[in-house]
C-alpha positions in Angstrom: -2.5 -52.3 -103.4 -4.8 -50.1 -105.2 -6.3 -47.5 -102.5 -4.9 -45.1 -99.9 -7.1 -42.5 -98.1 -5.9 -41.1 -95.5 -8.4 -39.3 -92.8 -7.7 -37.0 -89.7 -9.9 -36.5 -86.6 -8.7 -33.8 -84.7 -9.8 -34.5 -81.3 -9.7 -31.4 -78.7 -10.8 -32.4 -74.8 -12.1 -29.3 -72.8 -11.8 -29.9 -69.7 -9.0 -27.7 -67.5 -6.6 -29.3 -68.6 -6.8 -28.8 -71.9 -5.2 -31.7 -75.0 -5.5 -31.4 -78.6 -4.5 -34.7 -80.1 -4.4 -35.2 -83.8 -5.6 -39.0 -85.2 -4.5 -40.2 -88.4 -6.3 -43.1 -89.8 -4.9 -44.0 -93.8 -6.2 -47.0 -95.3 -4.7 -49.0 -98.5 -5.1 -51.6 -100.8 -8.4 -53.0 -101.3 -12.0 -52.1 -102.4 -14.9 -50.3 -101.3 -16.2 -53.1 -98.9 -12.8 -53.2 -97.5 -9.0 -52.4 -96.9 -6.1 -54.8 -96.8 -4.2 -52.3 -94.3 -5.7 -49.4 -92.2 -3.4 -47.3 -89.9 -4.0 -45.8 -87.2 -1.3 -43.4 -85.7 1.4 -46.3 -85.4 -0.7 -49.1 -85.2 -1.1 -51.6 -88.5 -4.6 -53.6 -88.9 -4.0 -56.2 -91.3 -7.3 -57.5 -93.3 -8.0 -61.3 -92.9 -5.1 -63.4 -94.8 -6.0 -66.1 -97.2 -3.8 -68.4 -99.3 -4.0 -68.1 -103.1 -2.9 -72.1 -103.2 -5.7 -74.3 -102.0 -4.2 -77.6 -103.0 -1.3 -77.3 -100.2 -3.6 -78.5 -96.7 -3.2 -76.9 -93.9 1.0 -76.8 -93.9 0.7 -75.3 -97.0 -1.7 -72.7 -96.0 -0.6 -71.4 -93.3 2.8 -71.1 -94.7 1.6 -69.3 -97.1 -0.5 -66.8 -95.0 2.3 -66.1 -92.9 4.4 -64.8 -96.0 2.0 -62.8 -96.9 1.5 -61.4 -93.4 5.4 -60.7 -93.6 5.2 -58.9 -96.5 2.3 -56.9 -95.8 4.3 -55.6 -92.4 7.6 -55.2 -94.2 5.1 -52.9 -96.6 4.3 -51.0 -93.9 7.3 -50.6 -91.9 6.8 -53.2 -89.4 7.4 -57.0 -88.7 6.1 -60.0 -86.8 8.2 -59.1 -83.7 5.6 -56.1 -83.5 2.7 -58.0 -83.7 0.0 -57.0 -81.0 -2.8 -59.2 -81.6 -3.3 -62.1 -84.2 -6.9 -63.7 -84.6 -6.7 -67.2 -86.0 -9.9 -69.0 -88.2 -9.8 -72.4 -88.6 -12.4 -74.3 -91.1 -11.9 -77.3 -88.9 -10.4 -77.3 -85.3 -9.0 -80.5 -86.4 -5.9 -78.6 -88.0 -5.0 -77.1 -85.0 -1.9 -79.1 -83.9 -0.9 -79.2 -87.6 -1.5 -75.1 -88.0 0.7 -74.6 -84.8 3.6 -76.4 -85.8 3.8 -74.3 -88.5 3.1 -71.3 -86.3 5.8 -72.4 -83.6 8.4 -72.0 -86.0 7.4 -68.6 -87.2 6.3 -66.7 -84.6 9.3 -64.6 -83.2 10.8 -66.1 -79.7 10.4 -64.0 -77.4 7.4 -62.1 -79.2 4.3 -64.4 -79.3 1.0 -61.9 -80.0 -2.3 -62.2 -77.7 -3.7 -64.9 -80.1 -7.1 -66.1 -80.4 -8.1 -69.7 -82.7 -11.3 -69.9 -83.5 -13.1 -72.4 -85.9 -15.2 -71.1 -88.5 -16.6 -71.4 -91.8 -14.7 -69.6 -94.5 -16.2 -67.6 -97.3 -14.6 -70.5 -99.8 -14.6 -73.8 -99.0 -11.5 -74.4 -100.1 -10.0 -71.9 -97.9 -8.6 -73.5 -94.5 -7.6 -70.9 -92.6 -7.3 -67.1 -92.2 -5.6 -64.9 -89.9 -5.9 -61.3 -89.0 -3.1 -59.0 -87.0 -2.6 -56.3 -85.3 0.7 -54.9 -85.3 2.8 -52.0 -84.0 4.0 -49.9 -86.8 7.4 -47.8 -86.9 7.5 -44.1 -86.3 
């Protein structure tokens, strides 16, 4: 990961009961269109995950996606069991059953995230999936 900038709103609400709540945002890794992981308080956005390997189908892929989704978490002092919110993008709907196999037996028991599957056409063609999250973060 290459960038960290880290930003803080200070928010102060004046009505009678009066709160002053302080916002960190800190976002790393990535370029200037975009960050691999912004947090916010303790909350983790993860970028869209692609896999490096092409060659692998859809198996491959997603196995592959998921590790890195691991990692990036572990990074960041987190895990799957604290993922919120996963967005799933499909380049063809027909690898759905074949994607969720492989997601049945890494998603966490117990701990499956609201989860959206969408098709869509990927910015390489060779590309057959990508998945964002939205995870919890430690303390």
């Amino acid at each position: 990961m290459s960038n960290t900038n880290t930003h803080t709103n200070s928010n102060t609400n004046t009505n009678s009961n009066t709160n002053t709540s302080t916002n960190t945002i800190t976002r790393m890794g990535g370029n200037h269109r975009m960050s691999q992981v912004v947090r916010h308080d303790h909350t983790l956005y993860l970028a869209g995950q692609v896999a490096d390997k092409v060659d692998v189908g859809i198996s491959g892929q997603t196995e592959e996606v998921l590790a890195k989704i691991d990692r990036l978490l572990a990074e960041h002092g987190s895990h799957k069991e604290r993922i919120l919110s996963c967005q799933i993008y499909l380049a063809d709907m027909r690898h759905f059953a074949e994607m969720n196999a492989v997601w049945d037996q890494w998603v966490a028991a117990g701990h499956a995230p609201a989860r959206a599957t969408v098709e869509a056409r990927l910015a390489s063609p060779a590309k057959l999936i990508e998945i964002c999250v939205v995870a919890g973060a430690g303390g």
